[in-house]
C-alpha positions in Angstrom: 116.4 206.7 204.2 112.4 205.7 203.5 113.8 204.6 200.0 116.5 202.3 201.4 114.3 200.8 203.4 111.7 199.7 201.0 114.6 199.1 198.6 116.0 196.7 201.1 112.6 195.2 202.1 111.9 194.3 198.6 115.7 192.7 197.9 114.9 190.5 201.0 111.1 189.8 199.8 112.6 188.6 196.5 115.7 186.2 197.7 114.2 184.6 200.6 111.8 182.7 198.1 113.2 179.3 197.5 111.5 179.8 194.1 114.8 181.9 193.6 116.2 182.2 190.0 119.7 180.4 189.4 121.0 183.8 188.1 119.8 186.0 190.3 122.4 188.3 191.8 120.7 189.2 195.0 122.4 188.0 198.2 120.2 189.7 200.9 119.3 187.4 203.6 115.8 186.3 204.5 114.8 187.6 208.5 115.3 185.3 210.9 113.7 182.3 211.4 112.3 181.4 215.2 112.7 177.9 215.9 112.2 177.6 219.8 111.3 179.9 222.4 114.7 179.4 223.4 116.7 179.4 220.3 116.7 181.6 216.0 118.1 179.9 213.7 119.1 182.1 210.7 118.7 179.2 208.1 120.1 181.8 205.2 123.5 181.9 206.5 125.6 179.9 205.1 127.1 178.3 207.7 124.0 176.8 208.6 123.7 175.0 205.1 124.4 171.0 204.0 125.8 171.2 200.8 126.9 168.7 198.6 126.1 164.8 198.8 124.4 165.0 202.4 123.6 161.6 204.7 119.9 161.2 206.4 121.9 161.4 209.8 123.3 165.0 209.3 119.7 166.1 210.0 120.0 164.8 213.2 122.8 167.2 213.9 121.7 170.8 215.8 120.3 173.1 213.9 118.8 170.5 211.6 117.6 168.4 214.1 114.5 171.4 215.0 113.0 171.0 211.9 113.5 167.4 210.5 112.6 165.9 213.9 109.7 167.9 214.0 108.6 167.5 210.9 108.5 163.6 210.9 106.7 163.5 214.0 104.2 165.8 212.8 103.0 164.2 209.7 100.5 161.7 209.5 100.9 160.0 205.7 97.6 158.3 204.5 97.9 154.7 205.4 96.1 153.3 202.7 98.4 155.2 200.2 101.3 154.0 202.0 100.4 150.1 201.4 99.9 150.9 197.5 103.2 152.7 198.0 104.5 149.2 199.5 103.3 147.1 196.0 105.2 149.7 193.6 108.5 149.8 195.2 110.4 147.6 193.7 114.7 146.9 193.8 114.9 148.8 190.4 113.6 152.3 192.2 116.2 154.6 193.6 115.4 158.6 194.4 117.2 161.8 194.4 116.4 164.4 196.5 117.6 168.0 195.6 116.7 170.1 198.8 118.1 173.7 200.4 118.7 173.5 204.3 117.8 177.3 203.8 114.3 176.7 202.7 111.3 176.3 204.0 109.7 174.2 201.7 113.2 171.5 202.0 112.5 171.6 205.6 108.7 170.9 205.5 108.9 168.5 202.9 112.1 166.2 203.5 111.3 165.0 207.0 108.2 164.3 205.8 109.6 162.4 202.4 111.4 160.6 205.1 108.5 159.1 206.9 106.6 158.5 204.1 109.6 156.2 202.8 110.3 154.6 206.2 106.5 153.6 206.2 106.9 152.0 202.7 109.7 150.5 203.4 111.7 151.9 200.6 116.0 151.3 202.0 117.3 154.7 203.1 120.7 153.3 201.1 118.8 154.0 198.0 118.3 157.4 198.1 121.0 160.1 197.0 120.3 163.5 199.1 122.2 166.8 197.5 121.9 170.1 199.5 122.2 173.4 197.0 123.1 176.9 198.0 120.8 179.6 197.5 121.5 179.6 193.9 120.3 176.3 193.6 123.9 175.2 192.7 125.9 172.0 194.5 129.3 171.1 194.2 128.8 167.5 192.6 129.7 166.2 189.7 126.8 166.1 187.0 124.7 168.0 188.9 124.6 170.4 185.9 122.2 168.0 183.8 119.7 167.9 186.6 117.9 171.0 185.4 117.2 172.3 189.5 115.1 175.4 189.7 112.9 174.9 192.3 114.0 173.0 196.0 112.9 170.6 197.4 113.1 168.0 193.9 112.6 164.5 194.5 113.4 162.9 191.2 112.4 159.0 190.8 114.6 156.8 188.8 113.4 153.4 187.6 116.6 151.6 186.2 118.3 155.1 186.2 115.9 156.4 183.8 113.9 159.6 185.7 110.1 158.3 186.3 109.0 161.7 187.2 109.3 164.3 189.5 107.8 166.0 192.6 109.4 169.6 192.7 108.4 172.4 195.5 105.2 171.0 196.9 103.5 168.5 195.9 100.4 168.2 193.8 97.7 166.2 196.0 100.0 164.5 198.8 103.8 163.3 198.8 102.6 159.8 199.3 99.4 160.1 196.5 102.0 161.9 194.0 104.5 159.7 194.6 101.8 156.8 194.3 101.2 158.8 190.8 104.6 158.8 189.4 105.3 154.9 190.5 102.4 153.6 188.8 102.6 155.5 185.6 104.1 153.8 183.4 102.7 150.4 184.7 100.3 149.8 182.1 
């Protein structure tokens, strides 16, 4: 009995990472999740996932809304970042964002993304969000060539050619690494 314990323990230890391997073949379920005094959220089961091409609006639906609303009101982007952020965007910049409802780092990175893009004033209509299952794998087209290990990606695309990437967490800052990425290649 001890044994299947720590056995179990250690399966759920090892998939609730969103740092999961593609070919992993452990389905264990991460614990649950509190997301209010009043309401859990098990964010593992997979009825709770977007998957597929997702719109900015479906976070706004329950049980999304705890976390993306939250998560945007929360952050605080650095505002002189944010108005060098203003000078690189330009109408040949579009962004994909690879993300997991199921994981942590999606949820504290996307709503935060989000206000970082709204305070640039980048257009929402020019970003392509695609929710993954556990295994990191999405039912669109193409989505093979992306190379996903790791969510939340936000890949940058200047002319449809990838500028760089932010995966997991970023580096120094959303805004500064984003700020990196953008001005590059400007020289």
């Amino acid at each position: 009995m001890r044994l299947t314990l720590v056995i179990l323990f250690l399966v759920t230890l090892f998939s609730s990472s969103c740092r999961t391997s593609r070919n992993t073949g452990a389905t264990a379920l991460p614990a649950v999740e509190a997301q209010s005094a009043y309401q859990k959220v098990n964010y593992a089961d997979p009825s709770t996932w977007l998957l597929g091409y997702i719109s900015p609006g479906m976070f706004l639906n329950s049980p999304h809304s705890e976390w993306y609303v939250r998560g945007r009101a929360d952050y605080n982007p650095d505002a002189t970042v944010i108005c060098q952020l203003r000078n690189t965007i330009g109408d040949d910049l579009s962004i994909l964002i690879v993300l997991g409802t199921w994981c942590p780092d999606s949820r504290r990175e996307v709503p935060r993304f989000m206000k970082i893009v709204e305070e640039a004033g980048f257009p929402v209509e020019r970003i392509v969000f695609v929710g993954v299952d556990i295994t990191k794998l999405a039912p669109v087209g193409g989505y093979d060539t992306l190379n996903i290990e790791r969510v939340p990606t936000f890949i940058f695309l200047r002319n449809k050619v990838e500028a760089g990437r932010i995966i997991e967490t970023p580096v120094t800052s959303l805004e500064q690494d984003m700020q990196s990425i953008l001005t590059r290649n400007e020289n």
